[in-house]
VEXFI-818113 format. One record per atom (N, C-alpha, C): atom name; x, y negated, z. Coordinates in nm, 4 decimals. Layout:
<sites>
<site><a>CA</a><east>X</east><north>Y</north><up>Z</up></site>
...
</sites>
This chain:
<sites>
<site><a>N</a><east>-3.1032</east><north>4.6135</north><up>8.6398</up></site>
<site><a>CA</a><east>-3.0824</east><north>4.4830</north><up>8.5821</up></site>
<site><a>C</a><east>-2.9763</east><north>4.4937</north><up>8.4726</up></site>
<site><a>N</a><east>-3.0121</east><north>4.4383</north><up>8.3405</up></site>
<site><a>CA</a><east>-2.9158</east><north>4.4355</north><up>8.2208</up></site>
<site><a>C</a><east>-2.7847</east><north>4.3379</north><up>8.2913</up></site>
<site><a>N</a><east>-2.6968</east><north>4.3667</north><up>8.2729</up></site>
<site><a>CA</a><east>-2.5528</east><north>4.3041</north><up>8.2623</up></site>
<site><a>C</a><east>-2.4602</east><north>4.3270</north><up>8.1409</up></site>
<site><a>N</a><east>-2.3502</east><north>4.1838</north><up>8.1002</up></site>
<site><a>CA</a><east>-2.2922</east><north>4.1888</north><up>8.0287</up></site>
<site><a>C</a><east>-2.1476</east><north>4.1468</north><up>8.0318</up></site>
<site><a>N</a><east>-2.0990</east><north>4.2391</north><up>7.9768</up></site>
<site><a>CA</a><east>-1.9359</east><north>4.2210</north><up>7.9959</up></site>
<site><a>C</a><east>-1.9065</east><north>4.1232</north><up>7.8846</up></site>
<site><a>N</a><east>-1.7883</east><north>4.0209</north><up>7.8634</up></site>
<site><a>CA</a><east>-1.7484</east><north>3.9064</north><up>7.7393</up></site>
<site><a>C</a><east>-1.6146</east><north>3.9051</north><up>7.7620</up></site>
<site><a>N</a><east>-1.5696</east><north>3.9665</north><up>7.6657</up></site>
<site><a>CA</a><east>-1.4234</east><north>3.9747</north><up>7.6416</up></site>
<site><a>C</a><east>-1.3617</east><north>3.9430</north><up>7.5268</up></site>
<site><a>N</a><east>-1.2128</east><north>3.8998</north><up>7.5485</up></site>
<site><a>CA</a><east>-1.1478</east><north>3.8071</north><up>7.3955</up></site>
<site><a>C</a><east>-1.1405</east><north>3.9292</north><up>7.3365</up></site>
<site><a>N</a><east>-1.1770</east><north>3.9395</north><up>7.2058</up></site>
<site><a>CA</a><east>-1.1441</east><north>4.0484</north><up>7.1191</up></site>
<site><a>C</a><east>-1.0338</east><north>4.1257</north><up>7.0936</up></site>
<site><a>N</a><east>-0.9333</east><north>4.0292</north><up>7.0677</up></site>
<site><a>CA</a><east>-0.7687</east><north>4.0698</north><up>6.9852</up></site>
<site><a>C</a><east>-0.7016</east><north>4.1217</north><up>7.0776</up></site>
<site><a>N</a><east>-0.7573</east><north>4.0753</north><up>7.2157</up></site>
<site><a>CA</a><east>-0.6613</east><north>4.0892</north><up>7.3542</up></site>
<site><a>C</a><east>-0.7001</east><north>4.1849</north><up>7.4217</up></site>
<site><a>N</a><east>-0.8542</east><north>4.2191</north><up>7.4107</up></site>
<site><a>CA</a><east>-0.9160</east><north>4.3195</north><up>7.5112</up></site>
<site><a>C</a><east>-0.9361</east><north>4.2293</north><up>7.6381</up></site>
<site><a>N</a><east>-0.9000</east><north>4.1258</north><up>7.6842</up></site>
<site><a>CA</a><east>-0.8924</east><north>4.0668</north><up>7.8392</up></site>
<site><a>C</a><east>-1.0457</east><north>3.9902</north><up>7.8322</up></site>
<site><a>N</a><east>-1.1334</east><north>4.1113</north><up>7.9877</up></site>
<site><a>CA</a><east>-1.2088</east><north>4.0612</north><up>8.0101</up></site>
<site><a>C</a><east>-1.2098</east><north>3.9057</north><up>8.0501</up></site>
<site><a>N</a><east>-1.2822</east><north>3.8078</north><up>8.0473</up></site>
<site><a>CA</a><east>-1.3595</east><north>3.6395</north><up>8.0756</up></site>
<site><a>C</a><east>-1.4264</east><north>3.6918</north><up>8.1507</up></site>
<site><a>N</a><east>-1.5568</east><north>3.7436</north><up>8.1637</up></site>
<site><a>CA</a><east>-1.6626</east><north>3.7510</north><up>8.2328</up></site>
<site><a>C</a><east>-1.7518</east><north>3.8467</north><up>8.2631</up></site>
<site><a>N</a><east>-1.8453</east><north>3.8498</north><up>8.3250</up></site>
<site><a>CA</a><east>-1.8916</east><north>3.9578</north><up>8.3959</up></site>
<site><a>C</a><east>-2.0376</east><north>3.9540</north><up>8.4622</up></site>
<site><a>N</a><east>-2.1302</east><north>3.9946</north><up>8.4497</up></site>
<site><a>CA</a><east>-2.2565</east><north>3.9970</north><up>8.4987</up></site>
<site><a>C</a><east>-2.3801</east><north>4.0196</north><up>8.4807</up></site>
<site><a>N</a><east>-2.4766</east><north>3.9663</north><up>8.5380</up></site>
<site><a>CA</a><east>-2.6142</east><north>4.0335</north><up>8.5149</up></site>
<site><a>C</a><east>-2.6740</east><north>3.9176</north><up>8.4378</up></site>
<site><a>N</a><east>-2.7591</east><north>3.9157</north><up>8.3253</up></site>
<site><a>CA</a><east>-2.8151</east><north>3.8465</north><up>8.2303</up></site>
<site><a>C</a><east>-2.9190</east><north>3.7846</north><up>8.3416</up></site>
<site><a>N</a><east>-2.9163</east><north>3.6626</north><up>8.3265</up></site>
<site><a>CA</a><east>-3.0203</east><north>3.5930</north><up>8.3753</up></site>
<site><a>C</a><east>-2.9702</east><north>3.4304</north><up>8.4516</up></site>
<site><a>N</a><east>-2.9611</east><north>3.4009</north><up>8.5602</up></site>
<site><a>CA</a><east>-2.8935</east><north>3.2755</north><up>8.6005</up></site>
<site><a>C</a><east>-2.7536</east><north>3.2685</north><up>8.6239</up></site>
<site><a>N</a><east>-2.7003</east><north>3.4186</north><up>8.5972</up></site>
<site><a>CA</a><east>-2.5886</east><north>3.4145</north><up>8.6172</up></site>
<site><a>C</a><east>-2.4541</east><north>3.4303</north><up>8.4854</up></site>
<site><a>N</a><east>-2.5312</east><north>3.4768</north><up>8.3989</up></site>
<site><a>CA</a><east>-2.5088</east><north>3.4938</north><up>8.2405</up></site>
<site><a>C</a><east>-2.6107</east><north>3.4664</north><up>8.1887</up></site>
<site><a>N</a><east>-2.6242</east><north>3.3479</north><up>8.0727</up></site>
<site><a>CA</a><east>-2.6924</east><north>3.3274</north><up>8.0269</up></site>
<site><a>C</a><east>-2.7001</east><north>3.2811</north><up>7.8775</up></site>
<site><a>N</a><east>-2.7460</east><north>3.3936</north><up>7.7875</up></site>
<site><a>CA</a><east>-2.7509</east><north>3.3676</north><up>7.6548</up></site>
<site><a>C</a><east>-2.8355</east><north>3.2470</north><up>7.6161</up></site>
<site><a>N</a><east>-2.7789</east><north>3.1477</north><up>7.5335</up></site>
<site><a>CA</a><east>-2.8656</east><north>3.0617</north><up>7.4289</up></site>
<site><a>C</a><east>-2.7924</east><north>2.9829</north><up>7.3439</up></site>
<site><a>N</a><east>-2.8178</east><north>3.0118</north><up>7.2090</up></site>
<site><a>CA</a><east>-2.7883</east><north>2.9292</north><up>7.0972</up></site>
<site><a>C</a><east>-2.6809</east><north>3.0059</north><up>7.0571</up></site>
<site><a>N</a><east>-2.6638</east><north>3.1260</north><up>7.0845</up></site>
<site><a>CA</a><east>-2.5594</east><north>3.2722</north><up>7.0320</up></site>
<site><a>C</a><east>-2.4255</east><north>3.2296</north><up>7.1295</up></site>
<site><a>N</a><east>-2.4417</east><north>3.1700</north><up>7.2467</up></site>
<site><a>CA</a><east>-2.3227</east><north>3.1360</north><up>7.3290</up></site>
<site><a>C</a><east>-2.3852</east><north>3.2064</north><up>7.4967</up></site>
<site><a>N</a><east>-2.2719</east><north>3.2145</north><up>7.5439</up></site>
<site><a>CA</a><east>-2.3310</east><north>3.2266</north><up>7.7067</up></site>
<site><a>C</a><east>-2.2989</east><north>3.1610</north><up>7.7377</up></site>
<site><a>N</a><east>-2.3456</east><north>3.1118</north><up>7.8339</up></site>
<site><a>CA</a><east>-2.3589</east><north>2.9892</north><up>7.9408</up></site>
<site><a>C</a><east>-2.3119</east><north>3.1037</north><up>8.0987</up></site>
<site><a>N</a><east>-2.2552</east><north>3.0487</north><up>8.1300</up></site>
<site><a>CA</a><east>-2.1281</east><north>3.1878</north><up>8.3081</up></site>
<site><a>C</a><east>-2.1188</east><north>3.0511</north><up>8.4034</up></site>
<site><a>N</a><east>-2.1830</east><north>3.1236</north><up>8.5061</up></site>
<site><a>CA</a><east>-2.1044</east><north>3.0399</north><up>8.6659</up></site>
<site><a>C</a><east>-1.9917</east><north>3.1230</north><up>8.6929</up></site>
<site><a>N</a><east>-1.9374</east><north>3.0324</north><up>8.7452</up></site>
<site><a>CA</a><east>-1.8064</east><north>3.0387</north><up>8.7902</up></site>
<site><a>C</a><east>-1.7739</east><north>3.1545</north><up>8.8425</up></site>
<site><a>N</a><east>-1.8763</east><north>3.2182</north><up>8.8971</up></site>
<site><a>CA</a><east>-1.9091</east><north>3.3519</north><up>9.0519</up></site>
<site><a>C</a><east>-1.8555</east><north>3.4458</north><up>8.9562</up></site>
<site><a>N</a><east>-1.9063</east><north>3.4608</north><up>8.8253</up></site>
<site><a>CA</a><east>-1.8958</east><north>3.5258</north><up>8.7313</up></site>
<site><a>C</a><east>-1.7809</east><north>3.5508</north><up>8.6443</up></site>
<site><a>N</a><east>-1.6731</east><north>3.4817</north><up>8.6209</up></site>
<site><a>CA</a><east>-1.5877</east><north>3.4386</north><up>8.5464</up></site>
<site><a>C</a><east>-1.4689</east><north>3.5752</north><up>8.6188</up></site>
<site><a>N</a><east>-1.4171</east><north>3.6382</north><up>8.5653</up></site>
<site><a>CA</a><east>-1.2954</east><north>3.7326</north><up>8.5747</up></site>
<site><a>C</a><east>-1.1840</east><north>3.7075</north><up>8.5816</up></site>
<site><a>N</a><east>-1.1636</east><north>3.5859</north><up>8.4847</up></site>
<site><a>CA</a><east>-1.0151</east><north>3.5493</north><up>8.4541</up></site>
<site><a>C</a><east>-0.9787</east><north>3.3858</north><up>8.5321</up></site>
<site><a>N</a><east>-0.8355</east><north>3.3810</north><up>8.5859</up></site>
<site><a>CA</a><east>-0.8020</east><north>3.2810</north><up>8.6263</up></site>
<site><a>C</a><east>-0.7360</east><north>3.2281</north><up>8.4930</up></site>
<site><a>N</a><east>-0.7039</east><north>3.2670</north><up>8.3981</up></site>
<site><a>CA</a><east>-0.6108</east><north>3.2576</north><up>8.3493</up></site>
<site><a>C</a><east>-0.6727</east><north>3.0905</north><up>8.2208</up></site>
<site><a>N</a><east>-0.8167</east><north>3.0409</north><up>8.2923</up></site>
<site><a>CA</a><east>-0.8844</east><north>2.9564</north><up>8.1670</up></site>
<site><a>C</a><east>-0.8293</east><north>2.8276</north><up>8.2362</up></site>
<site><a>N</a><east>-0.7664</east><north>2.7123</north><up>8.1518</up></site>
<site><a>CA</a><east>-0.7220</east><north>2.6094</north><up>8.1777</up></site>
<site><a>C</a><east>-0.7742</east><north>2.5108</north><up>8.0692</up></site>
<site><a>N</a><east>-0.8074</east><north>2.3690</north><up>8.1834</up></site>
<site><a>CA</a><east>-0.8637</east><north>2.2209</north><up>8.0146</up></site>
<site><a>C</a><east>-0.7309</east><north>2.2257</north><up>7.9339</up></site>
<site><a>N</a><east>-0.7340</east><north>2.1365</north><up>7.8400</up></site>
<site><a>CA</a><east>-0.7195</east><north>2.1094</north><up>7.7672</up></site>
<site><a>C</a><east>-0.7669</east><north>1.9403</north><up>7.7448</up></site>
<site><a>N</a><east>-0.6438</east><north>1.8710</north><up>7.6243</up></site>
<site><a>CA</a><east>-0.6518</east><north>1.7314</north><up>7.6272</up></site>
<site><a>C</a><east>-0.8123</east><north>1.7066</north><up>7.5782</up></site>
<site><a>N</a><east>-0.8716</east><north>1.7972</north><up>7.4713</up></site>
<site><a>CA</a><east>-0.9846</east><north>1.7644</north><up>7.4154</up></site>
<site><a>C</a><east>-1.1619</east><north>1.7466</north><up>7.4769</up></site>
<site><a>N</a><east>-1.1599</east><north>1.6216</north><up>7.5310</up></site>
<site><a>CA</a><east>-1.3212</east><north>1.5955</north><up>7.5422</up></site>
<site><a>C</a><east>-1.4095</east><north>1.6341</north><up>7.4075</up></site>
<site><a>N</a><east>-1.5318</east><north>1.6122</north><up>7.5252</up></site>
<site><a>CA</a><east>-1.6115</east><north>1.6281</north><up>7.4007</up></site>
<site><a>C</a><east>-1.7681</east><north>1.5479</north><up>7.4266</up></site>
<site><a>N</a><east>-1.8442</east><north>1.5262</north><up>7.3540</up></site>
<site><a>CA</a><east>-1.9298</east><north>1.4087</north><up>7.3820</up></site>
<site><a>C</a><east>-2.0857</east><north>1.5387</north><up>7.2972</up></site>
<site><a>N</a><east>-2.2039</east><north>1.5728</north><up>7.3770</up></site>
<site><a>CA</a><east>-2.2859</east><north>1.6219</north><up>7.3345</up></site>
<site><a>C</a><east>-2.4190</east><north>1.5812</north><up>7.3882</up></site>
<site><a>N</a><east>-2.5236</east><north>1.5896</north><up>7.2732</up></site>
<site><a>CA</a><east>-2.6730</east><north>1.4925</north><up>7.3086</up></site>
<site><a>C</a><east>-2.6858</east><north>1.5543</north><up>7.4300</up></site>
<site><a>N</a><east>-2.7332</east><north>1.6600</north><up>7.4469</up></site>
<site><a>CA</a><east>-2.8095</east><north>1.7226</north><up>7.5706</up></site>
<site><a>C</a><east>-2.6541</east><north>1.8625</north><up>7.6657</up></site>
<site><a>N</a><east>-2.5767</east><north>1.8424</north><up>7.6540</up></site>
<site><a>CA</a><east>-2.4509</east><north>1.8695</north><up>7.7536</up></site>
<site><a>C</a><east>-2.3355</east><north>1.7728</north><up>7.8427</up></site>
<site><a>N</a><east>-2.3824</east><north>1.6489</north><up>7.7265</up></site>
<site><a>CA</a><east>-2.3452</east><north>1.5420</north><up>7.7840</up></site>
<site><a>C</a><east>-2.1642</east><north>1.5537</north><up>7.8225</up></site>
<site><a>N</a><east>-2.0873</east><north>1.5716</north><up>7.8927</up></site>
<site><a>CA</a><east>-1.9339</east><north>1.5225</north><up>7.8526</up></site>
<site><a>C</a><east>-1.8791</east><north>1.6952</north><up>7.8975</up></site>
<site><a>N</a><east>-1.7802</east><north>1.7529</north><up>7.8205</up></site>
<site><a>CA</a><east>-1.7424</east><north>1.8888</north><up>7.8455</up></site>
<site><a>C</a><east>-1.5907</east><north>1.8496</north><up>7.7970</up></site>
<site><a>N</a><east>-1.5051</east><north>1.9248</north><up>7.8501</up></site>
<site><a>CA</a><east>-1.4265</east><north>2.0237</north><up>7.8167</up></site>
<site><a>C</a><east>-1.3936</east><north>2.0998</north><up>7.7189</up></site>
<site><a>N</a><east>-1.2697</east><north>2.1370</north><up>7.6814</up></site>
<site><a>CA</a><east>-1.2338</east><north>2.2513</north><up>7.6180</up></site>
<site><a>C</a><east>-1.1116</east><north>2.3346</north><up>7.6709</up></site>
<site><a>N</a><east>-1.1387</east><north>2.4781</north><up>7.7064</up></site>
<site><a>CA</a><east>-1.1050</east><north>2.5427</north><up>7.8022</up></site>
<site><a>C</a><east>-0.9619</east><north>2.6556</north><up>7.7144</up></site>
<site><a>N</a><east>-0.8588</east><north>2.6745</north><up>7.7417</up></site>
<site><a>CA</a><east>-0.7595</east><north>2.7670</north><up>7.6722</up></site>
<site><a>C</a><east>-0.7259</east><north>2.8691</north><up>7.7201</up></site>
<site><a>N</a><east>-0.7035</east><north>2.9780</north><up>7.6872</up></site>
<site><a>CA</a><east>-0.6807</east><north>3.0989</north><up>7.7540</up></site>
<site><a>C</a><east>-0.5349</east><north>3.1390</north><up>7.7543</up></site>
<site><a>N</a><east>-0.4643</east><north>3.1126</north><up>7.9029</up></site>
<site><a>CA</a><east>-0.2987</east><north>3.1075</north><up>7.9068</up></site>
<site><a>C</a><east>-0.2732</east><north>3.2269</north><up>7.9272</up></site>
<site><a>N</a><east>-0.2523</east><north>3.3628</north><up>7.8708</up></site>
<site><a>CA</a><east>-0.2105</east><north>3.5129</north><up>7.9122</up></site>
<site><a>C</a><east>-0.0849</east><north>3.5090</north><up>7.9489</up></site>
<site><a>N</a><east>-0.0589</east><north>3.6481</north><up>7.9973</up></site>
<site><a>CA</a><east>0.0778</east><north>3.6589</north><up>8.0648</up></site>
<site><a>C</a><east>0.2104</east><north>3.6473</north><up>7.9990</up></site>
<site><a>N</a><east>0.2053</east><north>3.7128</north><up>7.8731</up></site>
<site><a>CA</a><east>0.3274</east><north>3.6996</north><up>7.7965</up></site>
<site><a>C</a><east>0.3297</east><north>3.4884</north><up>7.7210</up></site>
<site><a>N</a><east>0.2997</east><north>3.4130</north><up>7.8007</up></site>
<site><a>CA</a><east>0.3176</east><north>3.2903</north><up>7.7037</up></site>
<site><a>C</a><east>0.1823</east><north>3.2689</north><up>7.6141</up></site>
<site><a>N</a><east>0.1104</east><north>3.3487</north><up>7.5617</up></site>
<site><a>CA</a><east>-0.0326</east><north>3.3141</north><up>7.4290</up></site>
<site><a>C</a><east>-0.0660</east><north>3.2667</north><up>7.5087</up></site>
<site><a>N</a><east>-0.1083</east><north>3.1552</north><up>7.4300</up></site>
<site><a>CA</a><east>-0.2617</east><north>3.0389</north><up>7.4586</up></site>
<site><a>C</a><east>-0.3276</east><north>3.0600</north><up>7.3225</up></site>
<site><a>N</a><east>-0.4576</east><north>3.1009</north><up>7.3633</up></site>
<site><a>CA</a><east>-0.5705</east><north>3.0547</north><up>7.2886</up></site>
<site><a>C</a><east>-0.6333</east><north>2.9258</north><up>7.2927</up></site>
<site><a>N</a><east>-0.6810</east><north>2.8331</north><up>7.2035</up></site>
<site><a>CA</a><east>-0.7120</east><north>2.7547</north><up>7.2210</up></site>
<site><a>C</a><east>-0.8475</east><north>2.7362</north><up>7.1822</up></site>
<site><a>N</a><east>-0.9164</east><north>2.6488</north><up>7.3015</up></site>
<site><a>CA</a><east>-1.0548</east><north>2.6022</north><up>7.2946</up></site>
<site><a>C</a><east>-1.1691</east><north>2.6994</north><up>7.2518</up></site>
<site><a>N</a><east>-1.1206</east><north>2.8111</north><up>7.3803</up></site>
<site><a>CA</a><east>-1.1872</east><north>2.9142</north><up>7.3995</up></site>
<site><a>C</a><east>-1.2937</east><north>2.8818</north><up>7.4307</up></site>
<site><a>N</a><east>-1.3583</east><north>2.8265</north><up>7.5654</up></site>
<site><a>CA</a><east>-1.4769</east><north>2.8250</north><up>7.5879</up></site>
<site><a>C</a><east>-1.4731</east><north>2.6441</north><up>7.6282</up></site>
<site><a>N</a><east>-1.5639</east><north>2.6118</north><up>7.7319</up></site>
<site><a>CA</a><east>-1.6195</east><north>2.4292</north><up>7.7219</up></site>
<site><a>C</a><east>-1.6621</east><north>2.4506</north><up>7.8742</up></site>
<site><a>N</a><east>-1.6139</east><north>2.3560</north><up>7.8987</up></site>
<site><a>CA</a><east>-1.7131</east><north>2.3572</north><up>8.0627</up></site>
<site><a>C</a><east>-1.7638</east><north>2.2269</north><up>8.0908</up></site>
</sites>
């Protein structure tokens, strides 16, 4: 079974982890990850909603690393 690793670039710190299919799932050049899947504790919301036709109300997710960096509005849940 194909699997795929998704990691922040600049940082090297794996996000996620798994086998392509219901559990990673490519569409629209984004993956779509359950939770089962997810590597990092380190993803926290953020103040920003968001309103989409067919996702309907999400999130925007920041990536808090150890030394203090936050990335912001890394991924959407």
């Amino acid at each position: 079974m194909k699997r795929v690793r998704l990691s922040h670039k600049s940082t090297s710190t794996v996000l996620a982890e798994g086998p392509i299919g219901w559990g990673t799932t490519p569409f629209e050049g984004n993956f779509y990850i359950r939770r089962k899947h997810l590597t990092t504790h380190d993803l926290r919301p953020n103040v920003w909603p968001g309103l989409c036709s067919y996702k309907f109300l999400y999130v925007w997710l920041d990536l808090h690393l150890g030394d203090g960096q936050r990335i912001r509005n890394l991924e959407w849940l």
